[in-house]
C-alpha positions as CSV (number, residue, x, y, z in Angstrom):
1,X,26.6,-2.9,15.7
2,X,22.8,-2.7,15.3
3,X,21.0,-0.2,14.8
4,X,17.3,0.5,15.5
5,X,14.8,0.3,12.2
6,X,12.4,2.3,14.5
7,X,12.8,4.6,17.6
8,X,9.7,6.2,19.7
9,X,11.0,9.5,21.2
10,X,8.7,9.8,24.8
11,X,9.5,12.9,25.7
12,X,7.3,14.3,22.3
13,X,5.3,11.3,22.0
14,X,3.7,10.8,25.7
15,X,1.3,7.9,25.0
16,X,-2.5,8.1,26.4
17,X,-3.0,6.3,29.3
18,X,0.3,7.1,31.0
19,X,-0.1,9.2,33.9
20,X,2.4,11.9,34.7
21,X,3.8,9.8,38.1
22,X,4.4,6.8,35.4
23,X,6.2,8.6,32.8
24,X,8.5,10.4,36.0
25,X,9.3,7.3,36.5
26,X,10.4,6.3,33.1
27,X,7.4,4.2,32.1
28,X,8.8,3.0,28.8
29,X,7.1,1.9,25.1
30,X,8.4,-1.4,23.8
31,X,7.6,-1.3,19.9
32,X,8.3,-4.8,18.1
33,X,9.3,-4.2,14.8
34,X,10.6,-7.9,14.1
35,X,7.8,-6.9,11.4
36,X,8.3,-4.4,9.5
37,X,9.3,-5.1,6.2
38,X,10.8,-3.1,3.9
39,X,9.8,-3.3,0.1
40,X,11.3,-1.7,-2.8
41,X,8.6,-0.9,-4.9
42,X,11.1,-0.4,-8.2
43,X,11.7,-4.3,-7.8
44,X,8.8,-5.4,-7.5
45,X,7.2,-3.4,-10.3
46,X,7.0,-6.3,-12.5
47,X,4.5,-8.5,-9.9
48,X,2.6,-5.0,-9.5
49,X,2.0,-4.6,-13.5
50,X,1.1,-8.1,-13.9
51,X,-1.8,-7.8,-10.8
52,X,-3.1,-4.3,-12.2
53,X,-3.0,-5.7,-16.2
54,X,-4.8,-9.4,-15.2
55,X,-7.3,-6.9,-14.0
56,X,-7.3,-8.4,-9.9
57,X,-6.3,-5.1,-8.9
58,X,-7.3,-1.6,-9.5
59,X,-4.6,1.1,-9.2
60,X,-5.9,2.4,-5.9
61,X,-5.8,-1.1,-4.8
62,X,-2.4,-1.1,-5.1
63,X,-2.1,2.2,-3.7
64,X,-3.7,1.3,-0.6
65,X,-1.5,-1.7,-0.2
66,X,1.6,0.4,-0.3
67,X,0.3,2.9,1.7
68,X,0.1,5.5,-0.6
69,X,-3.0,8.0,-0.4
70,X,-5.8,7.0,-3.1
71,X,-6.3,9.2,-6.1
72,X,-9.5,10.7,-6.5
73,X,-10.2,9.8,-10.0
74,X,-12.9,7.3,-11.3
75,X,-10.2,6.0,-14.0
76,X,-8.3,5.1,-10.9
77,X,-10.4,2.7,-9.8
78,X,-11.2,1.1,-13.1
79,X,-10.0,-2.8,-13.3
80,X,-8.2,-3.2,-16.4
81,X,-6.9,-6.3,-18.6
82,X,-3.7,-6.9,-20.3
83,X,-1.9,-5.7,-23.0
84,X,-2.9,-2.1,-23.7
85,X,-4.5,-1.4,-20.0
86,X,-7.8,-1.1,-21.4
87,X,-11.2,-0.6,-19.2
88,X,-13.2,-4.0,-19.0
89,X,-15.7,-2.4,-20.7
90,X,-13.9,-1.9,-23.8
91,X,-12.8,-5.4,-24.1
92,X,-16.5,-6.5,-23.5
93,X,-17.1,-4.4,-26.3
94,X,-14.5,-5.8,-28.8
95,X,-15.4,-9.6,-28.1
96,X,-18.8,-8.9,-28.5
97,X,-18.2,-7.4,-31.5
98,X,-16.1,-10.4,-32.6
99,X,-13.3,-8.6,-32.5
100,X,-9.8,-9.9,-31.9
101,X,-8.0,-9.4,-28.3
């Protein structure tokens, strides 16, 4: 047996823009959730370092994608490269400098 990834309770949840006489009558809410996907972020953890440490994606960026609430941090919006998670700026510096990364 099946059972539903999603239910929408109408008796707490009376949607706007059904009138009293329609939800009498048992006007219903049809959700599709053929698309919701579920994703475990613990196995994909991997694929999320690598796009934070090639510096595509900030750690709010990732954030956002997951749905999670952004923090409020300036460092958390900082793109970073590679192996130590160092700001941009600091490997700017170091190359410049003729340093090695």
């Amino acid at each position: 047996m099946h059972r539903p990834v999603s239910r929408y309770d109408t008796r707490r949840n009376k949607p706007k823009g059904i009138g009293q006489v329609e939800y009498s009558k048992g006007t219903k809410i049809v959700i599709d959730t053929k698309t919701i996907k579920h994703i475990d972020l613990f196995s994909i953890s991997t694929a999320i370092d690598k796009l934070i440490g090639s510096g595509a994606f900030c750690i709010n960026d990732i954030r956002k994608a997951t749905g999670d609430e952004v923090i409020d941090e300036d460092w958390a919006w900082q793109h970073v490269l590679t192996k130590n998670y160092s700001p941009i700026e600091e490997l700017l510096k170091l190359i410049a400098e003729g340093g090695s990364t």
